[in-house]
C-alpha positions, 0 to 999 in steps of 0.5 A, a space after each residue: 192945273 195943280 192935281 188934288 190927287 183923287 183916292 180910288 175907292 169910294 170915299 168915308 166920312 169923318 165919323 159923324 153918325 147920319 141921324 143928329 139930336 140937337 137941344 135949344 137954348 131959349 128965350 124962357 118965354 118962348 116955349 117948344 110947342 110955340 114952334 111952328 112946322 116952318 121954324 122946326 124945318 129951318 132949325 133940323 137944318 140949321 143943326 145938321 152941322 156943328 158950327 154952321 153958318 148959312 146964307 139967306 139964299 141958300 136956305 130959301 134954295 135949300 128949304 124952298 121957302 118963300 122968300 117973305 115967308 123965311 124972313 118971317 121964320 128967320 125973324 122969330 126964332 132971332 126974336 127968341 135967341 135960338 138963331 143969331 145973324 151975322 154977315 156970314 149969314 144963319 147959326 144956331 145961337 148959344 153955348 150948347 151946354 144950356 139946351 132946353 129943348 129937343 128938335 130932332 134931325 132925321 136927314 142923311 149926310 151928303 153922299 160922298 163921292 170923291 176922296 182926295 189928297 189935299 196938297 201939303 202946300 195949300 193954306 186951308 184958311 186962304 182956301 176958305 177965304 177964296 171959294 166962301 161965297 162963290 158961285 160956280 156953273 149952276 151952284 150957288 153957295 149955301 154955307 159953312 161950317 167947322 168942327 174942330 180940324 174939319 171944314 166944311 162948305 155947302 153950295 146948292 143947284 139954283 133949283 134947289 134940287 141938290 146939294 153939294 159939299 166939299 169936307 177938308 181936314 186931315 190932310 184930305 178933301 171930299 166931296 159929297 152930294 146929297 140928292 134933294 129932289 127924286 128922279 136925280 140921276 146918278 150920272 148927274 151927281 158924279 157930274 156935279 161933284 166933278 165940277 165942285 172938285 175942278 171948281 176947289 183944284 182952280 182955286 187951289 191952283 190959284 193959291 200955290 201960284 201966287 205964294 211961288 210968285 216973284 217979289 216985284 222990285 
C-alpha cells in the first residue's frame, strides 16, 4: 500500500481562528428576527467553512433534523436566497461583500489527529474526485469545502455522533475529528481518524497505480 508519511507530534491547523462570524445576504423582504431556532443552527453550520458545499443527508446526521422538518428549513432560506442547491448539495448563497446580517458561529474546529505528508505524485483534484461522496466503515459523507490552496472533506458516523475530516493543502493531509455526542471515547476518535486515513491511503494507492499503468496496445 502506498504510505501517506504519517508526521509525529500532534498535528496544527491552517490557521483559522475556532470561533467564526458570518453576515447574509438576503432577499430584502426577509428580515433577521424572520429566522427561526432551526434556520439559525443550519446557517452557523453552513458557515463553518468558507465555500462549503454539504449533502442533504449529512446535515440531517449532522444537525439530527428530521428529515421533513430540514427539507422545510432548507426550502425557506432557499426561498430567501441565503442558501442555494446545487447537485453537490447545501452552500451559502452570494458574494460576501453584500452581507446584511450577522449569524454567529460558536463551534470548535475538528480536532486534529494526524498529520502527513502527501505524496508529490498525487493529483488533489482526482483525489477529490474519487473520495466525494464516498462512504466508508460506518461514515457517511458530509461535505466539502475549499479555501484558496486548502480542501477540505467531511464525512459523519450514521448516528451522527462524530465527525471526521480530512484537511489537504501544502503539500500535506490532516486528519481531524470532532466529537458530537459526549461519553465518545478517546481511543474511538483515534480509531475513527485511522480508518478515515487508511480509507484516503487506498484510494490514494489507487490513483499513482493507475497513472504508472501500461498503455494498452
Amino acid at each position: 500500500m502506498l504510505g501517506l508519511v504519517n508526521i509525529k507530534g500532534p498535528a496544527k491547523g491552517f490557521g483559522r481562528s475556532d470561533m467564526l462570524s458570518t453576515e447574509f445576504d438576503v432577499d430584502q423582504n426577509f428580515d433577521e428576527f424572520d429566522l427561526d431556532d432551526r434556520e439559525r443552527e443550519v446557517l452557523s453550520f453552513l458557515s463553518t467553512e468558507q465555500n462549503g458545499c454539504f449533502s442533504f443527508q449529512g446535515l440531517r446526521r449532522r444537525l439530527g433534523f428530521h428529515q421533513e422538518t430540514l427539507t422545510r428549513t432548507l426550502k425557506r432560506l432557499e426561498e430567501a436566497h441565503v442558501i442555494e442547491r446545487s447537485p453537490q448539495g447545501y452552500k451559502i448563497r452570494g458574494n460576501t461583500a453584500n452581507f446584511s446580517f450577522t449569524v454567529k458561529n460558536h463551534q470548535a474546529l475538528p480536532k486534529p489527529i494526524i498529520n502527513a505528508y502527501l505524496p508529490t505524485q498525487i493529483d488533489v483534484t482526482l483525489l477529490f474526485q474519487k473520495l466525494k461522496g464516498r462512504w466508508f466503515s460506518n461514515f457517511r459523507w458530509l461535505g466539502y469545502s475549499h479555501d484558496g490552496d486548502r480542501l477540505s472533506m467531511s464525512w459523519i458516523s450514521e448516528d451522527g455522533h462524530m465527525q471526521l475530516q480530512a484537511r489537504i493543502g501544502g503539500g500535506k493531509i490532516i486528519i481531524a475529528i470532532d466529537p458530537l455526542a459526549n461519553g465518545t471515547e478517546e481511543s474511538d476518535q483515534i480509531s475513527a481518524a485511522y480508518q478515515l486515513f487508511d480509507h484516503v491511503s487506498k484510494v490514494a494507492e489507487e490513483i499513482v497505480q493507475q497513472n504508472h499503468s501500461p498503455i494498452a496496445n
